[in-house]
C-alpha positions as CSV (number, residue, x, y, z in Angstrom):
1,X,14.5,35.5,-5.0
2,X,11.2,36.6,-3.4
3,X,9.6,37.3,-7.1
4,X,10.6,33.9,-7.9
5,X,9.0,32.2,-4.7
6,X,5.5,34.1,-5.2
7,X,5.8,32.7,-8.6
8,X,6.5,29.3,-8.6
9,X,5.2,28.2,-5.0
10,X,4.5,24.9,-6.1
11,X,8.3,24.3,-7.5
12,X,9.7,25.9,-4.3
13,X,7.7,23.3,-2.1
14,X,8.7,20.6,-4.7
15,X,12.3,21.9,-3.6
16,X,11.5,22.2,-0.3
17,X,10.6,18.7,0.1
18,X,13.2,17.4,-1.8
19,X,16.0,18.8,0.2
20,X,13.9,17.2,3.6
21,X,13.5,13.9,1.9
22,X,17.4,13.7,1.3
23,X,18.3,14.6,4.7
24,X,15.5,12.1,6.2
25,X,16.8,9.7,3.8
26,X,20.6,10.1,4.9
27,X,19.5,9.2,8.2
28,X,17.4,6.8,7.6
29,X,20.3,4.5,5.9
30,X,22.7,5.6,8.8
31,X,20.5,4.3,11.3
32,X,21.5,0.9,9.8
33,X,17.9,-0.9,9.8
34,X,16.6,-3.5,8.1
35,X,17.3,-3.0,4.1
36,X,13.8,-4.0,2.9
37,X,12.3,-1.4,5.4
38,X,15.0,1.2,4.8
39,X,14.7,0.5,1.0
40,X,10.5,1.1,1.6
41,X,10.7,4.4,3.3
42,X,12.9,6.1,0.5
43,X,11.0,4.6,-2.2
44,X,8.2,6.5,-0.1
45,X,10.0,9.5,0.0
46,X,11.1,9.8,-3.4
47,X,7.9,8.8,-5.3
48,X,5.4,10.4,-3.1
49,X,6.4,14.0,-2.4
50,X,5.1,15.4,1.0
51,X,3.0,11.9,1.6
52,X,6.3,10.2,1.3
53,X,7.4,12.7,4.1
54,X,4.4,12.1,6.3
55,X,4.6,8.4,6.2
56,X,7.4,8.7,7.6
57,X,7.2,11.0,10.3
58,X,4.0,9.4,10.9
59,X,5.1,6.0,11.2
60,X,9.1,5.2,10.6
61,X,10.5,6.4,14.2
62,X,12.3,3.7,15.9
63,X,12.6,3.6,19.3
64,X,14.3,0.5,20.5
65,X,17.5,2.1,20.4
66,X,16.1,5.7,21.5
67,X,15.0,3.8,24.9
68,X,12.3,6.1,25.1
69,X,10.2,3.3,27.2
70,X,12.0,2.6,30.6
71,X,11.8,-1.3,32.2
72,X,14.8,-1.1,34.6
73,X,12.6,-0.2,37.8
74,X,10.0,-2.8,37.2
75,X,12.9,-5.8,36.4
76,X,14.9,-4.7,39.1
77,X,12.9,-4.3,42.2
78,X,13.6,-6.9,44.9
79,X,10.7,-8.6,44.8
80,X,10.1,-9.7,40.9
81,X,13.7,-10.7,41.0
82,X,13.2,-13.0,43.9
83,X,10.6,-15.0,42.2
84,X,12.5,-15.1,39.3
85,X,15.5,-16.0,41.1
86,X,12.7,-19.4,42.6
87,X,11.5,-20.2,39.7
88,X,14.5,-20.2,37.0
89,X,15.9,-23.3,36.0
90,X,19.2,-24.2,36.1
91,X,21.3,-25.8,33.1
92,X,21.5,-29.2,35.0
93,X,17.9,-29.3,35.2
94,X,17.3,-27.9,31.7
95,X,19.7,-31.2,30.4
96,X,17.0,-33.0,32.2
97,X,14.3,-31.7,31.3
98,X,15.3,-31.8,27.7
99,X,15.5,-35.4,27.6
100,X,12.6,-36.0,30.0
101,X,10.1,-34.3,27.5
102,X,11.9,-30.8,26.2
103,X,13.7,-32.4,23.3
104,X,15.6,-29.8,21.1
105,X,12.5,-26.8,22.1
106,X,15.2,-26.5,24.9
107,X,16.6,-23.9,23.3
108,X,13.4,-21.6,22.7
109,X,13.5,-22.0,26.9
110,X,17.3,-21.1,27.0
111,X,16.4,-17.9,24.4
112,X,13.7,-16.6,26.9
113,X,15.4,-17.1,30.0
114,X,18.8,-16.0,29.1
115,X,17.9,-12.9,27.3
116,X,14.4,-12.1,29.0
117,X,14.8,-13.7,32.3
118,X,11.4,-15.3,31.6
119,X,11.5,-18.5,33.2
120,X,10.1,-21.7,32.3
121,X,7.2,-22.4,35.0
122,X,5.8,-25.4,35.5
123,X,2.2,-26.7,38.0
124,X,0.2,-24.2,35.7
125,X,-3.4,-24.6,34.8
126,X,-4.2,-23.4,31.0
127,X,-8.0,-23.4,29.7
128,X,-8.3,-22.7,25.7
129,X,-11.3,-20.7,25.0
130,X,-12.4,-20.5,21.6
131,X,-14.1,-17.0,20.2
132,X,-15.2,-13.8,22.7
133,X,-18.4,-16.0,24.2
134,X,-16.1,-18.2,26.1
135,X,-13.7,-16.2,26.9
136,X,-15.8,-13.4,28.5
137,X,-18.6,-16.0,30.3
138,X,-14.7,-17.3,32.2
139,X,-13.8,-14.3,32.7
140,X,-16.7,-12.4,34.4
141,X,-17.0,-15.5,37.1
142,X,-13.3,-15.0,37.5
143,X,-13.9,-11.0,38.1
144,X,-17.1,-11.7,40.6
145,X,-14.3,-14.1,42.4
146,X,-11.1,-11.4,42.8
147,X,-10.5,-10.8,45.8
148,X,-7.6,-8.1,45.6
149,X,-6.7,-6.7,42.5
150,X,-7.9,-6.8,38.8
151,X,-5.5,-5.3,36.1
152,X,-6.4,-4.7,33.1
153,X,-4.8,-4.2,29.4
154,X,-5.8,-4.1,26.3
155,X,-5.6,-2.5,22.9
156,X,-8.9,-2.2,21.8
157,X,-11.5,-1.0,24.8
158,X,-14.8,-0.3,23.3
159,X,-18.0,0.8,25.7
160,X,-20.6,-0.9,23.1
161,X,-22.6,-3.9,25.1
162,X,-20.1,-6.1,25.5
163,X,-17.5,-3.5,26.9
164,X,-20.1,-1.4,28.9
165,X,-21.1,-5.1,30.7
166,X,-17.6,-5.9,31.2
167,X,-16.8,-2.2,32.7
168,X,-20.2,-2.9,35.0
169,X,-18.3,-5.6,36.5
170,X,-14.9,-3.6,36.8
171,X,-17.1,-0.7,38.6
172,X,-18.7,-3.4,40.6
173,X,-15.5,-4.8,42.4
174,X,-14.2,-1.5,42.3
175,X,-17.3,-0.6,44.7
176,X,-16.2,-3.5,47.1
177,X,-12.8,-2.5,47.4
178,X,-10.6,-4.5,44.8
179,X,-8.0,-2.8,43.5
180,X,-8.8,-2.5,40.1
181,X,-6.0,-0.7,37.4
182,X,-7.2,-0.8,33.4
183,X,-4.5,0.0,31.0
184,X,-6.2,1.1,27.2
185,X,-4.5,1.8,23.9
186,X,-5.1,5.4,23.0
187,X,-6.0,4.8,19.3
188,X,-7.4,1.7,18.8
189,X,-10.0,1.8,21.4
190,X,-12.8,3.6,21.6
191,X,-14.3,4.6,25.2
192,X,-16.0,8.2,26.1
193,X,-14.8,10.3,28.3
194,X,-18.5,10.0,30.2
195,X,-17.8,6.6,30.7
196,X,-13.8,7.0,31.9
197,X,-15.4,9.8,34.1
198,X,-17.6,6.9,35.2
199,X,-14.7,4.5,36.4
200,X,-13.2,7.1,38.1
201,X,-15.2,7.9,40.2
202,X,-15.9,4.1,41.0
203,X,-12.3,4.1,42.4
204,X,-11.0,2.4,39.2
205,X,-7.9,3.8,37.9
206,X,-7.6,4.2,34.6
207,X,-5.1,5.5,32.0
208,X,-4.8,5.4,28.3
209,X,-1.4,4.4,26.5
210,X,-0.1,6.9,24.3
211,X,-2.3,9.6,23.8
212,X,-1.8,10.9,20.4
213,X,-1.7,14.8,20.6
214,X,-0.5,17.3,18.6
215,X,3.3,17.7,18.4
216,X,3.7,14.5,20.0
217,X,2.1,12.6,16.6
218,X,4.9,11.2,15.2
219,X,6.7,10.2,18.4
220,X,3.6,8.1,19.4
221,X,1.3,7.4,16.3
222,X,3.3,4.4,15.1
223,X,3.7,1.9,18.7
224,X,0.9,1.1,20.1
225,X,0.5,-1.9,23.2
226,X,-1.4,-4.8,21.1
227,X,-1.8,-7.0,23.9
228,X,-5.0,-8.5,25.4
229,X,-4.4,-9.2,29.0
230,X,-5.9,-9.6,32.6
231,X,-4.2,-10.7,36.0
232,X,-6.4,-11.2,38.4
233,X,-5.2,-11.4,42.4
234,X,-1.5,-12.5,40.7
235,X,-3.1,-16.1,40.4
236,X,-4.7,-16.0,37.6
237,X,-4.3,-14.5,33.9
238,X,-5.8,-14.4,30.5
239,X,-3.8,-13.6,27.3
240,X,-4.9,-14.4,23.6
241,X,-6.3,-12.5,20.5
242,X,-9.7,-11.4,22.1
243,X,-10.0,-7.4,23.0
244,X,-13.2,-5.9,24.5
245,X,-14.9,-5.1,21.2
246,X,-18.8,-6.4,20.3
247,X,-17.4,-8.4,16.7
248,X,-15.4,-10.5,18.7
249,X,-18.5,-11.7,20.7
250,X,-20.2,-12.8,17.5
251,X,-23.5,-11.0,17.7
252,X,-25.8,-12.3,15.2
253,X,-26.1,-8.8,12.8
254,X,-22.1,-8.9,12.3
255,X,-20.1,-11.5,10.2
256,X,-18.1,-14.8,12.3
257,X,-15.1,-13.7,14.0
258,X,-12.9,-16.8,14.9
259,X,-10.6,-15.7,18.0
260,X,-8.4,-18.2,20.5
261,X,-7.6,-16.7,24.2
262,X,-6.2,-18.7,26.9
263,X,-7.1,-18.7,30.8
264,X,-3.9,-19.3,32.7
265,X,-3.9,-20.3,36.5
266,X,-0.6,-20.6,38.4
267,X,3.2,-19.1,38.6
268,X,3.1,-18.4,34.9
269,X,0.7,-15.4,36.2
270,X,4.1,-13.6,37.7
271,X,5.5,-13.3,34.4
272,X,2.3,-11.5,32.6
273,X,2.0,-9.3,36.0
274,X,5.6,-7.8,35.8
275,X,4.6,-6.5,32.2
276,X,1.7,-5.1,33.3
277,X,3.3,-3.7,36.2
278,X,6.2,-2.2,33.7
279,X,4.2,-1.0,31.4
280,X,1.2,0.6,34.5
281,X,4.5,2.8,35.6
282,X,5.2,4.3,32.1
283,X,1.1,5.3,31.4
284,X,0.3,6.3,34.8
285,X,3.7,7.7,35.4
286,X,3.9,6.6,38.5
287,X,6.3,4.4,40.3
288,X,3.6,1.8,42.2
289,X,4.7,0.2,45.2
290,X,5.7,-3.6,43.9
291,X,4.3,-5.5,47.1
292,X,3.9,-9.2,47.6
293,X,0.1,-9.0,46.9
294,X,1.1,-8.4,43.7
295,X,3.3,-11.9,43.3
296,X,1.7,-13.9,45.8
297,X,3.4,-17.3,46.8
298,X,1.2,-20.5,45.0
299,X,2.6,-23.3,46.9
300,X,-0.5,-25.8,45.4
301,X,0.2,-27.2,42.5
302,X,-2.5,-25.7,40.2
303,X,-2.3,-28.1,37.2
304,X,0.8,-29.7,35.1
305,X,1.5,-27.5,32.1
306,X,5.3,-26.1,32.0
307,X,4.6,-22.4,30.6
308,X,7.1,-19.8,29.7
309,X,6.1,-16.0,28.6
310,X,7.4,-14.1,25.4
311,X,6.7,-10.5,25.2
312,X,8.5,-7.6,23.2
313,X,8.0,-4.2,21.9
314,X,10.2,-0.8,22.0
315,X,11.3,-1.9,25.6
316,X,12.9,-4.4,25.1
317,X,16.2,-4.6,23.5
318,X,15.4,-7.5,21.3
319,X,12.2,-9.0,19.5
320,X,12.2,-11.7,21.8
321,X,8.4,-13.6,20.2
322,X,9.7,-13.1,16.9
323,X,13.1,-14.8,18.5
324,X,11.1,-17.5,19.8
325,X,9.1,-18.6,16.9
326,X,12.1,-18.1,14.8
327,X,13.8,-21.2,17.0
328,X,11.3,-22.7,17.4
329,X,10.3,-23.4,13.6
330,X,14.0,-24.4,13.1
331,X,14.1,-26.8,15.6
332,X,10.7,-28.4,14.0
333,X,11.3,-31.5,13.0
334,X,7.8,-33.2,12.1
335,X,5.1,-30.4,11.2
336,X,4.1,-26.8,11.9
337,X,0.7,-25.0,12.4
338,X,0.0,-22.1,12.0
339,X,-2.8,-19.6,12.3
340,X,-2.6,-15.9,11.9
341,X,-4.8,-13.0,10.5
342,X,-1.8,-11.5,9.0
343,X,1.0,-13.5,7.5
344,X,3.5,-10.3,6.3
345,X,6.9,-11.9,7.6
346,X,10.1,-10.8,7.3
347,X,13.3,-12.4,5.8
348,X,13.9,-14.2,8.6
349,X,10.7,-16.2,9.2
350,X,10.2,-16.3,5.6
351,X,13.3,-18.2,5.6
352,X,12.8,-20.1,8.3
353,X,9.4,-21.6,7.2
354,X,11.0,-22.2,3.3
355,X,13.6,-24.0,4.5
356,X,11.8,-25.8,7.0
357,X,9.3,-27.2,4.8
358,X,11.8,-28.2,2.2
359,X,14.0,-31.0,4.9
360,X,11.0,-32.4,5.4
361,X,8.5,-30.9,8.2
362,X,5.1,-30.6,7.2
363,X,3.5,-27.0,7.5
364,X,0.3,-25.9,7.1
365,X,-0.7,-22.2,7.7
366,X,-4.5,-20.5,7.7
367,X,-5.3,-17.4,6.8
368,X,-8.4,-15.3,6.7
369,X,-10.0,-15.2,2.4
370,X,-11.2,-11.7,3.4
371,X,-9.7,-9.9,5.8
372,X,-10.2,-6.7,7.7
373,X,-7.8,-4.9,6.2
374,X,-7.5,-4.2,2.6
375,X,-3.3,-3.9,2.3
376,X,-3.0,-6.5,4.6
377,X,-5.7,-8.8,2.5
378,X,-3.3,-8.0,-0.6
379,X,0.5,-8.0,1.1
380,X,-0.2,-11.6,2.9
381,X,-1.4,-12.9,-0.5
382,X,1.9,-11.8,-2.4
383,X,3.4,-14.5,-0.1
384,X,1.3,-17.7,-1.3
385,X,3.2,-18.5,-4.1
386,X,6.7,-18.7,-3.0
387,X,5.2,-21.0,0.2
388,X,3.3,-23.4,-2.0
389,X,6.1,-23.6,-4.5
390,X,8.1,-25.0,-0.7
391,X,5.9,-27.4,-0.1
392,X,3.8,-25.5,2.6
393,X,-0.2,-25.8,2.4
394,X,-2.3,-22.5,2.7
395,X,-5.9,-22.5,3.4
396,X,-8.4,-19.7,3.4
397,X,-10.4,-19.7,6.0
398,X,-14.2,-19.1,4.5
399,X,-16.2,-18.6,7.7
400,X,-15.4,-15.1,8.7
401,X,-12.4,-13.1,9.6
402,X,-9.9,-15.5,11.6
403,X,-8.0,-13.1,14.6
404,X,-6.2,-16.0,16.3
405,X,-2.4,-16.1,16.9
406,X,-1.5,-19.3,17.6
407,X,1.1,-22.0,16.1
408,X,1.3,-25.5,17.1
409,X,5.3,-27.5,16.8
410,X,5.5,-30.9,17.0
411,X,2.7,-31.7,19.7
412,X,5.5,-30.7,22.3
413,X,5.4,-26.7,22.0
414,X,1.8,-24.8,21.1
415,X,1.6,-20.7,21.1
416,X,-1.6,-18.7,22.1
417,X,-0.9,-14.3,22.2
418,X,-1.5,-11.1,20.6
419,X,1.4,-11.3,18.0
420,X,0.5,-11.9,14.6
421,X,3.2,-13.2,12.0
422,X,3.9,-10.0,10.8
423,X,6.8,-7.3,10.8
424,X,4.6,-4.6,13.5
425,X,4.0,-7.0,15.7
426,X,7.7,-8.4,15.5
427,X,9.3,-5.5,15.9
428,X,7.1,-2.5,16.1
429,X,4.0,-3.1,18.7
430,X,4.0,-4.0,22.1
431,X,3.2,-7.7,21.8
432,X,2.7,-11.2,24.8
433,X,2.5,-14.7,23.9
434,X,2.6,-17.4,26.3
435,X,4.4,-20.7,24.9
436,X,3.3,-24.1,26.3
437,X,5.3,-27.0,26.4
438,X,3.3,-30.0,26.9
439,X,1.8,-32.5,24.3
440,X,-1.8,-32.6,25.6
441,X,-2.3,-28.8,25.3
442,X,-0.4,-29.0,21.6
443,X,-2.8,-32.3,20.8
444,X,-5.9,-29.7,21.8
445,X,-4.4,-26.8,19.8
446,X,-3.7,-29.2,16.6
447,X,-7.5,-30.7,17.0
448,X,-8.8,-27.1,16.9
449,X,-6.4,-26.1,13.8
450,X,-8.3,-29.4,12.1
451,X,-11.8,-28.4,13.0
452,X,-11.3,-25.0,11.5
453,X,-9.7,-26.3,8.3
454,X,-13.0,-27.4,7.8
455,X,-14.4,-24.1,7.2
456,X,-11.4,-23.4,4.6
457,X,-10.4,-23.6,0.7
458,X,-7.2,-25.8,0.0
459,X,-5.2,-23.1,-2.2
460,X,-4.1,-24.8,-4.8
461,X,-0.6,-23.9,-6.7
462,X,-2.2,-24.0,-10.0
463,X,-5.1,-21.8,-9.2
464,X,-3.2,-19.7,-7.9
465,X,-0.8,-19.1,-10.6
466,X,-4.1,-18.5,-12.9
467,X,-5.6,-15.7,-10.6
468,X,-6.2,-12.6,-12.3
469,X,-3.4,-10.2,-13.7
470,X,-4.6,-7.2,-11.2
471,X,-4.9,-9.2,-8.3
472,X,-1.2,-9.6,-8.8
473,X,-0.5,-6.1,-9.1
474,X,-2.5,-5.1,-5.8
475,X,-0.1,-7.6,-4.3
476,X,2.9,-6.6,-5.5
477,X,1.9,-3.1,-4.5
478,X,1.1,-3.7,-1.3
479,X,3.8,-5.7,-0.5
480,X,6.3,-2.8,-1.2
481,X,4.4,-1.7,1.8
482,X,4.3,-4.6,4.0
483,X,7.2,-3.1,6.5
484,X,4.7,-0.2,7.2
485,X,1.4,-2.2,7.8
């Protein structure tokens, strides 16, 4: 048996891999997940010995069910569940609300509160800042103004010039006693360890989500916290598509990036600060004292924009954004907008959009023409045809790489967050989004989706259908792999 090792190694790993592929595989269909991604993972395993295996490992561990990230502590504690138990609405008032100016997006409210406690919050104040310019010259006059705490999350954290002068102003108030907490994503940003060393000893505290270490790889590799948020004193917040990278500040030596964020002033702010606060526990590992500083009470009215929160990742027990824009688009009943960087959807929202357009509502959806990302580029465009051939317009977006995530329903409900329309951010990231129900917010949000249409190529069905032979087999390729992108 020995002999015949030593003299057919390669067979004996063929073997080898075979017999862990089988047993990965046997798991992987008892684990009862979605068939398109089950399907994916064996056709991984079978046709790509040893990669197959690593793809895997690397990137095909669920944890929703393994409740490997805890939220009890943070939902539960006395204080978040007294403003929740304020500011939730009622069904009485939800029957009036609905006819008042609701209509049938009642029921994305009802799917938030019920299964998120995330209530509908109304007196809010919501700016819409176009690209990284406007969002950062807001937020750095909102920083000098803090006057307790500044946290801070994001996926992508890089110390290049518009990083380093944002961490100047964290080290700043730091230096005049604010409280200031920043929460980074392990592997998409990219600070030194001179200039965490740096914030330290400013005071800041700082932690990174995730670190990816040897054997902990494949436990961590795959979920990472994609959103883009800041709370400042508990009053105000920011949440959108912009992360603290140069490209999104469109320096003149890089190509355009289009990027929407939103400034948020009000209640709303309680419902981004308990996810920070939830997820500050798991990558500090500490327990932090949940005071009233932290949800302070904002009797003024601070504007007149009803907001409610979405957020969802491997905490929560449901995909709560994907949820939300899944009612949402079925409850549409005149047109749909919809900007993304990454249109990979799954059944569902396929679905939904199909049959949507075909009863009648108009959609229109914009996509980057090049991309950032190669697979991505390829597996949105398999898509194209079976939207136009429904009825739903497609436009490239010529300008530069688009990064917004926003969608726009009837000039009653308008989306700004970090979730793109595809399966990882549905179901695999750490994702926020904050829906606003109001119709001069969604007229604002429908204007912009115009003025960047401008910069965009109508696809048209019969062009389409004529486009090279190996641009349709890049697509098909890549969209055996869209579950993994």
């Amino acid at each position: 048996m020995l002999e015949f090792v030593q003299n057919n190694i390669f067979l004996t790993l063929i073997i080898i891999n075979y017999v862990i592929a089988i047993g990965t595989a046997i798991f992987i269909i008892l684990n009862n997940r979605n068939p398109i991604t089950t399907v994916s993972y064996i056709l991984a395993l079978v046709v790509l010995p040893f990669l197959g295996l690593l793809i895997y490992y690397f990137f095909g561990q669920e944890y929703r069910k393994d409740k490997m990230f805890k939220r009890k502590k943070v939902f539960d504690n006395e204080t978040v569940k007294k403003w929740e138990k304020k500011l939730m609405l009622n069904d009485y008032r939800l029957e009036n609300y609905q006819s008042d100016f609701l209509h049938n997006k009642v029921n994305v409210v009802k799917l938030l509160q019920n299964n998120q406690r995330k209530p509908l919050i109304f007196g809010n104040d919501v700016k819409i800042l176009i690209n990284g310019e406007k969002k950062f010259e807001s937020l750095f006059k909102d920083l000098e103004e803090a006057k307790n705490h500044i946290h801070v999350e994001y996926y992508m954290f890089n110390d290049d010039k518009i990083g380093s002068k944002f961490i100047e102003a964290l080290i700043k108030r730091a230096k005049d006693g604010i409280d200031v907490r920043v929460n980074y994503d392990y592997v998409a940003s990219g600070i030194t360890n001179k200039t965490i060393k740096q914030m330290k000893e400013a005071g800041i505290e700082i932690f990174p989500f995730m670190p990816v270490w040897f054997p902990n790889l494949t436990r961590k590799l795959n979920y990472r916290n994609h959103r883009k948020i800041v709370v400042i004193d508990g009053i105000i917040g920011y949440v959108g598509g912009v992360n603290v990278s140069d490209e999104y500040v469109n320096p003149n030596n890089t190509g355009y990036w289009r990027d929407t964020h939103s400034r948020l002033k009000g209640n709303i702010v309680k419902s981004i600060q308990s996810h920070f606060l939830l997820n500050w526990n798991f990558v500090s590992e500490q327990e932090i004292e949940i005071t009233d500083d932290f949800f302070p009470n904002v009797e003024e009215k601070c504007g007149d924009i009803p907001v409610q929160i979405a957020a969802s990742g491997p905490d929560s027990d449901y995909p709560h954004i994907m949820e939300a824009i899944f009612t949402a688009i079925n409850g549409a009943e005149d047109y749909i907008r919809i900007t993304t960087p990454y249109f990979i959807p799954n059944d569902q929202m396929l679905t939904a959009l199909k049959t949507a357009s075909r009863r009648g509502v108009d959609i229109e959806i914009l996509i980057p023409k090049e991309g950032d990302s190669w697979a991505a580029k390829y597996a949105t465009n398999s898509y194209i045809q079976e939207l136009l051939e429904s009825g739903i317009k497609v436009y490239h977006y010529c300008k530069g790489m688009v990064h917004a995530k926003t969608m726009v329903v009837d000039g009653l409900l308008s989306t700004i967050g970090t979730s793109n329309m595809d399966y990882r951010s549905f179901e695999i990231n750490f994702e926020i989004t904050a829906i606003f129900y109001n119709e001069g917010i969604s007229k604002k949000m429908k204007e912009i989706f115009e003025e960047d249409v401008e910069h965009c190529e109508k696809v048209d069905i019969e062009d389409w259908e004529d486009r090279a032979f190996w641009e349709k087999v890049k697509e098909s390729f890549s969209r055996l792999w869209a579950p993994l992108l």
